[in-house]
C-alpha positions as CSV (number, residue, x, y, z in Angstrom):
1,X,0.0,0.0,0.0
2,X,2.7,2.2,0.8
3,X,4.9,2.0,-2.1
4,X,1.5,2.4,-4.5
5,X,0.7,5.6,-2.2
6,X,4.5,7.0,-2.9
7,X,4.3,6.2,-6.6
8,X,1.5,8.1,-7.2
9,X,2.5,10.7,-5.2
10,X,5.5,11.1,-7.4
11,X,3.7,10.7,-10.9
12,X,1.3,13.6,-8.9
13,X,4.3,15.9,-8.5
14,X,5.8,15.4,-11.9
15,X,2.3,16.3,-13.5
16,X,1.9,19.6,-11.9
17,X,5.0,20.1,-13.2
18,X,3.6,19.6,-16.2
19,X,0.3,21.5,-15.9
20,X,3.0,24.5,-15.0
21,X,4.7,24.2,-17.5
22,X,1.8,24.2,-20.2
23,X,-0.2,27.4,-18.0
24,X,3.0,28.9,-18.0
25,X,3.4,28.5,-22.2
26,X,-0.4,29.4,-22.7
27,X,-0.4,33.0,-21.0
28,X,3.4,33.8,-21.6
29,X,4.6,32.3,-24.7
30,X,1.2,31.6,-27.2
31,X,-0.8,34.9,-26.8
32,X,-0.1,37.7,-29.4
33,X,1.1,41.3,-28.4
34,X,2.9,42.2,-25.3
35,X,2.5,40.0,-22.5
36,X,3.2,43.2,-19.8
37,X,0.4,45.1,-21.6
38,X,-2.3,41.9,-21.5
39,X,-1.6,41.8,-17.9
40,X,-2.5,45.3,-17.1
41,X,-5.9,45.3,-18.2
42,X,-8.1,48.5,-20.7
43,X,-6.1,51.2,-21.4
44,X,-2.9,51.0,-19.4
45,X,-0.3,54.0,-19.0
46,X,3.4,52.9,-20.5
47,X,4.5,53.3,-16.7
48,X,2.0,50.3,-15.5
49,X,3.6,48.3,-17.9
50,X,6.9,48.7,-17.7
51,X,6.5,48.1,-13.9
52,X,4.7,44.6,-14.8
53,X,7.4,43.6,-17.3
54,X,9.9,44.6,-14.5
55,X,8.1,42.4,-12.2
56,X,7.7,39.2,-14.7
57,X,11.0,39.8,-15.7
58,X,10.0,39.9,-19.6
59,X,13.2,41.2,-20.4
60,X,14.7,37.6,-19.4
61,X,15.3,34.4,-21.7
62,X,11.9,32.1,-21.6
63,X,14.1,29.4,-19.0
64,X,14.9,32.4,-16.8
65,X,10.8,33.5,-17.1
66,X,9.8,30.1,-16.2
67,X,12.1,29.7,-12.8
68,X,11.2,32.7,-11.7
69,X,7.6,31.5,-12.1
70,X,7.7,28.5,-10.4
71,X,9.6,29.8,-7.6
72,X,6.6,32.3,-7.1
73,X,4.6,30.1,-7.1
74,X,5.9,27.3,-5.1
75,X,8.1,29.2,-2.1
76,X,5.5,32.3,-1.9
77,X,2.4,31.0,-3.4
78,X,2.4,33.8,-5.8
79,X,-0.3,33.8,-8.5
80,X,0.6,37.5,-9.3
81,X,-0.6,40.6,-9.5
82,X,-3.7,42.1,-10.8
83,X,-3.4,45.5,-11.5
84,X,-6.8,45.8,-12.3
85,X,-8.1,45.4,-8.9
86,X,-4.5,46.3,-7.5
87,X,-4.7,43.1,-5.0
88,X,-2.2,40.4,-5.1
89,X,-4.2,37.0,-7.3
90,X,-3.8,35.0,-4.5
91,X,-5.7,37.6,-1.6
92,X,-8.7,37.7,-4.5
93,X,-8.4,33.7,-4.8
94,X,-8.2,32.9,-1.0
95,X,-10.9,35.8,-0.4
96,X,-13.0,33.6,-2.5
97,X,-12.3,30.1,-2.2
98,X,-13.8,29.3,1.2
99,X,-16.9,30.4,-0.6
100,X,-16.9,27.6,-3.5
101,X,-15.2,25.3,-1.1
102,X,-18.5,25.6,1.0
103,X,-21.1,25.6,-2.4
104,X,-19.3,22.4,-3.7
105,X,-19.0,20.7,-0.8
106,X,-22.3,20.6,0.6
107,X,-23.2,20.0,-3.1
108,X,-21.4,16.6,-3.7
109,X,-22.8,15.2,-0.3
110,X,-26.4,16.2,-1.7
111,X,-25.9,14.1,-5.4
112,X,-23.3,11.9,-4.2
113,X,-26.2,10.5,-1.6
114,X,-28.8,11.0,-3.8
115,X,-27.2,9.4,-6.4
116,X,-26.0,6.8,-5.0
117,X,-29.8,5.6,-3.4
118,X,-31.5,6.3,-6.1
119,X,-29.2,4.0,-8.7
120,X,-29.2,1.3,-5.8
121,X,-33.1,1.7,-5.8
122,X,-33.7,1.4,-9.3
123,X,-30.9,-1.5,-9.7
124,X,-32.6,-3.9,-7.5
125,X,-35.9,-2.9,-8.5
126,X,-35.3,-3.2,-12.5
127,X,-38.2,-2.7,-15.0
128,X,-40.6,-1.9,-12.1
129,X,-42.9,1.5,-11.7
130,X,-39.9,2.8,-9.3
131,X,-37.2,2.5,-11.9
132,X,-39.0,3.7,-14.8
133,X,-39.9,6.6,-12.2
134,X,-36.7,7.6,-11.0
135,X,-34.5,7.3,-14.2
136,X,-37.3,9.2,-15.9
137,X,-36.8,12.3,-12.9
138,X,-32.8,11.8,-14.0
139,X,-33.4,12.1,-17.3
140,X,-35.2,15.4,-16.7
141,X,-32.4,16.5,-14.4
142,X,-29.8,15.8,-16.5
143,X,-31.5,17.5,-19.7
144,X,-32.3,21.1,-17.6
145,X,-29.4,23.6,-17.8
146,X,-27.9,24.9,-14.8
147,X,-29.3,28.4,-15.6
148,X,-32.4,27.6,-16.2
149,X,-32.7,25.6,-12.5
150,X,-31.4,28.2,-11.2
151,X,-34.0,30.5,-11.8
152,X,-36.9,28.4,-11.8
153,X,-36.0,27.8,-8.4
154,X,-35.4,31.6,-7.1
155,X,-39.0,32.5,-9.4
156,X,-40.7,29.4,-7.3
157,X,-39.0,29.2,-3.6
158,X,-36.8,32.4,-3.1
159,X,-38.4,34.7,0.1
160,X,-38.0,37.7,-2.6
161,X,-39.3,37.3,-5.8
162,X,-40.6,33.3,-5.0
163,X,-44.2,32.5,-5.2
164,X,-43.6,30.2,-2.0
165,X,-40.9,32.3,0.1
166,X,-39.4,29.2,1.8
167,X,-35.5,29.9,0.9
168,X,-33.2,32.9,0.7
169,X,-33.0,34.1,-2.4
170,X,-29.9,35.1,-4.6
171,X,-27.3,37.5,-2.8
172,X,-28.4,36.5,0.5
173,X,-24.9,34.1,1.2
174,X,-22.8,37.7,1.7
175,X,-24.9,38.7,4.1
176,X,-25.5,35.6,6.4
177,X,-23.2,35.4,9.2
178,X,-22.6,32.3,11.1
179,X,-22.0,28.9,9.8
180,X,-26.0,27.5,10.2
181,X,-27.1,30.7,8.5
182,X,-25.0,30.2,5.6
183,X,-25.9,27.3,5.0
184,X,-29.5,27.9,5.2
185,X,-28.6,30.4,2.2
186,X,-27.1,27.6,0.0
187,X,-29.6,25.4,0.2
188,X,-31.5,26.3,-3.4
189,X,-27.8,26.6,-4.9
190,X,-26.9,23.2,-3.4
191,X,-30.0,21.6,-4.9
192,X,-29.5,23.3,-7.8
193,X,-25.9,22.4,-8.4
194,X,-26.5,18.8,-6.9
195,X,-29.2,18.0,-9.8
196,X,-27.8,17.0,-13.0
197,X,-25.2,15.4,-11.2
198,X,-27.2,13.2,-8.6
199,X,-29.0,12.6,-12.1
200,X,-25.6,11.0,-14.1
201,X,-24.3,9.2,-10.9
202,X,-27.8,7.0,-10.6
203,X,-27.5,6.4,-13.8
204,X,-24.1,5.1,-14.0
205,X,-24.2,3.6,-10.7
206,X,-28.0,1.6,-11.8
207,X,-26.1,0.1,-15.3
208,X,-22.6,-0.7,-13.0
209,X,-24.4,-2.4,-10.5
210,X,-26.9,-4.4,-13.0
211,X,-23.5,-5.6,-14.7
212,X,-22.1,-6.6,-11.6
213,X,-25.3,-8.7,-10.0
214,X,-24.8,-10.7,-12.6
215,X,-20.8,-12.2,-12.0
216,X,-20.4,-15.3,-11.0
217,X,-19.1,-14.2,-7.7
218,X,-22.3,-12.6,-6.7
219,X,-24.3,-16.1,-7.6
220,X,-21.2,-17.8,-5.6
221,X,-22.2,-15.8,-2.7
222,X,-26.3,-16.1,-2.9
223,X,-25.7,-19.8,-3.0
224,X,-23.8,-19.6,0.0
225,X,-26.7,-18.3,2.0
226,X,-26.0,-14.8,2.6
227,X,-28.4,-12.2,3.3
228,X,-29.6,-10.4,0.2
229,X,-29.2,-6.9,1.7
230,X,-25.2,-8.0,1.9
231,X,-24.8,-9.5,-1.1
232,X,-26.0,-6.1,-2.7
233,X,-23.8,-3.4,-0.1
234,X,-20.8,-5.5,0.9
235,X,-20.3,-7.5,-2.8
236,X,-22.2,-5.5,-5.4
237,X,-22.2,-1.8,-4.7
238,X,-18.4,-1.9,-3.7
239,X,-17.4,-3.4,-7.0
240,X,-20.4,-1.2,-9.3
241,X,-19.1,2.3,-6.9
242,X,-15.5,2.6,-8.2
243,X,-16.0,4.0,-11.6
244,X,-18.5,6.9,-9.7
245,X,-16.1,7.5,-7.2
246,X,-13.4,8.1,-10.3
247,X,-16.3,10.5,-11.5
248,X,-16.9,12.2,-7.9
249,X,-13.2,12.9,-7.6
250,X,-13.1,14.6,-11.1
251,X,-15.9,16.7,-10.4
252,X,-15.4,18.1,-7.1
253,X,-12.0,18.9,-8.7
254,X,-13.3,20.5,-11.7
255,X,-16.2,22.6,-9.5
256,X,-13.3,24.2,-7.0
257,X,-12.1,26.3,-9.8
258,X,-15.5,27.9,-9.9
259,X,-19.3,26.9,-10.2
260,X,-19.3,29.4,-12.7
261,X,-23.1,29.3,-13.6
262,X,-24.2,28.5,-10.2
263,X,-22.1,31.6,-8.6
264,X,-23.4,34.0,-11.1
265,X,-27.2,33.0,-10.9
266,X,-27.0,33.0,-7.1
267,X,-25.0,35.7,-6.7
268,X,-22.1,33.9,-4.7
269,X,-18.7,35.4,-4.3
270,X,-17.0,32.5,-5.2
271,X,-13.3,31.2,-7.5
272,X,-16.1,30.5,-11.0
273,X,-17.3,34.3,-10.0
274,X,-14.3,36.1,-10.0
275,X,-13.1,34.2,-13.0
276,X,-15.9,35.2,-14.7
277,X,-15.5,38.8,-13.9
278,X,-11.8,38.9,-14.7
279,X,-12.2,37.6,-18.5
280,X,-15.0,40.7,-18.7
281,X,-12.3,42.9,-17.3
282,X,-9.7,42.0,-19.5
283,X,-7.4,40.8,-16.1
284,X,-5.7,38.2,-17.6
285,X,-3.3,37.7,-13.9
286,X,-6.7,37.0,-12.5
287,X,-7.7,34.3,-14.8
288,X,-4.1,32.8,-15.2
289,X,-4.5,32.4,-11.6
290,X,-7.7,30.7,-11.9
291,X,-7.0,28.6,-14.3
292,X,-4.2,27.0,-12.5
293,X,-6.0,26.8,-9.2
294,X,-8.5,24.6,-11.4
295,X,-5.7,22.4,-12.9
296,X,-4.1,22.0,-9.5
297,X,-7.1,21.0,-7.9
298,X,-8.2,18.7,-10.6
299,X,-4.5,16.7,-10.3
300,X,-5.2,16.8,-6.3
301,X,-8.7,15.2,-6.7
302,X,-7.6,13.0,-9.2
303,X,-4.2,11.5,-6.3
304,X,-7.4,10.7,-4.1
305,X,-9.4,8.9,-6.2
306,X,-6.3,6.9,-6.9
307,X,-5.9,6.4,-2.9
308,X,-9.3,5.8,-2.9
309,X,-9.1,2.9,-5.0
310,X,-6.8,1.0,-3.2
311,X,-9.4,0.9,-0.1
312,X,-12.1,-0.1,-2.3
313,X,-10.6,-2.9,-4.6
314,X,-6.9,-4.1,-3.7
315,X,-6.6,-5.0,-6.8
316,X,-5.5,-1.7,-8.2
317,X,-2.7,-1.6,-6.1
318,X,-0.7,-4.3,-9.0
């Protein structure tokens, strides 16, 4: 277990490498015109952009750009600096990031669990009312846009514009203090996010888990005597969960880089708002930043899964 643990922590460190490397190439080397003058947003005096080439150090050889890069980033935890909002990237990102950490989290709990019951449901009740029933409802779920969701459910259950004022409604998350009272906030946002995904896990978890009932193993251990209930959790769902957990690992990585849609219906401060607003802006430090924070966290998720897998099926670890 150990060794498999070290190994991918090694093939882990040697692709962010990588993913620097390629960030570094796509907002340095590929874009046309001055990099300096990108950086500094609309209509930038010479002397803001002289100070940022000074600062990059654009006058150096590409090697000497990228070192100076990395070493940024990895001893200071520099992202930059936007000189469009004159903050250091990483005080907007951090400012931020507890925000989306708290949407996506309480999101993927939501459709994970939901998910997960309702393609167990369905599985062991194949071709009955119930499973017709429920992968209808993620059919629906999967085909409505984020958006759309969004504002159905502000125009139906938000307490300002809602025709049944049960939730808050969008904007109400910067104004909540306390951890109970933000959460109450992101309750129509967690829903809303947790949807279409609660919708593809049942879906993938119903067809895994209807291929797996069906081994040899599974009869082996029916014929044995055991309970049906643990011939489902302990032998059936363990073996039909690990491609969903690859896809839950994915796309909690994916969402900390921003909930873009889900941010900007609800009016959440969040890493997918401030992403959004920098490309409007034109502060390109901003969305370098952003994008690599998404990367990152993506190669982080993806080292977990990986550790994940060796709990769920030992297999993986040859």
């Amino acid at each position: 277990m150990a060794a498999y643990i070290l190994r991918r922590l090694l093939w882990t460190v040697l692709l962010l490498l990588v993913i620097t490397a390629v960030t570094f190439l796509i907002f340095y080397v590929l874009p046309s015109g001055d990099p300096a003058a990108r950086r500094a947003g609309r209509a930038p005096s010479p002397e803001t952009i002289a100070a940022i080439r000074h600062s990059l150090g654009l006058d150096k050889s590409l090697p000497a750009q990228y070192w100076e890069y990395i070493k940024k980033l990895v001893l200071h935890f520099d992202f930059g600096q936007s000189y469009v909002n004159d903050q250091p990237v990483k005080t907007l990102m951090f400012d931020r990031l507890p925000n989306t950490i708290f949407l996506v989290s309480g999101a993927a709990v939501i459709w994970f669990v939901a998910g997960v019951t309702i393609g167990i449901v369905s599985a062991v009740s194949r071709g009955s009312f119930w499973d017709r029933f429920l992968m209808g409802g993620a059919l629906v779920a999967i085909s409505a846009p984020v958006y759309w969701l969004g504002l159905v459910c502000l125009y139906l259950f938000s307490d300002d514009i809602g025709r049944w004022k049960i939730f808050p409604g969008a904007g109400s998350y910067q104004d909540a203090h306390g951890f109970f009272n933000k959460a109450w906030t992101l309750v129509l946002p967690w829903c809303v996010l947790a949807a279409a995904f609660s919708a593809i896990y049942a879906r993938l978890l119903r067809s895994n888990l209807l291929e797996t009932m069906s081994e040899d193993y599974i009869r082996t251990a029916r014929a044995k005597g055991l309970p049906e209930k643990r011939v489902i959790f302990r032998h059936g769902v363990r073996s039909a969960i690990t491609p969903v957990i690859t896809v839950l690992g994915l796309d909690i990585g994916i969402l900390m880089g921003g909930a873009i849609l889900t941010e900007t219906v609800f009016n959440i401060d969040g890493i997918g708002r401030l992403s959004y607003d920098a490309i409007q802006r034109g502060d390109l430090s901003t969305v370098q930043g952003t994008t690599l924070v998404l990367a990152l966290a993506v190669a982080l998720s993806s080292l977990l899964v990986d550790i994940m897998y060796a709990f769920l099926d030992p297999r993986v670890r040859y």
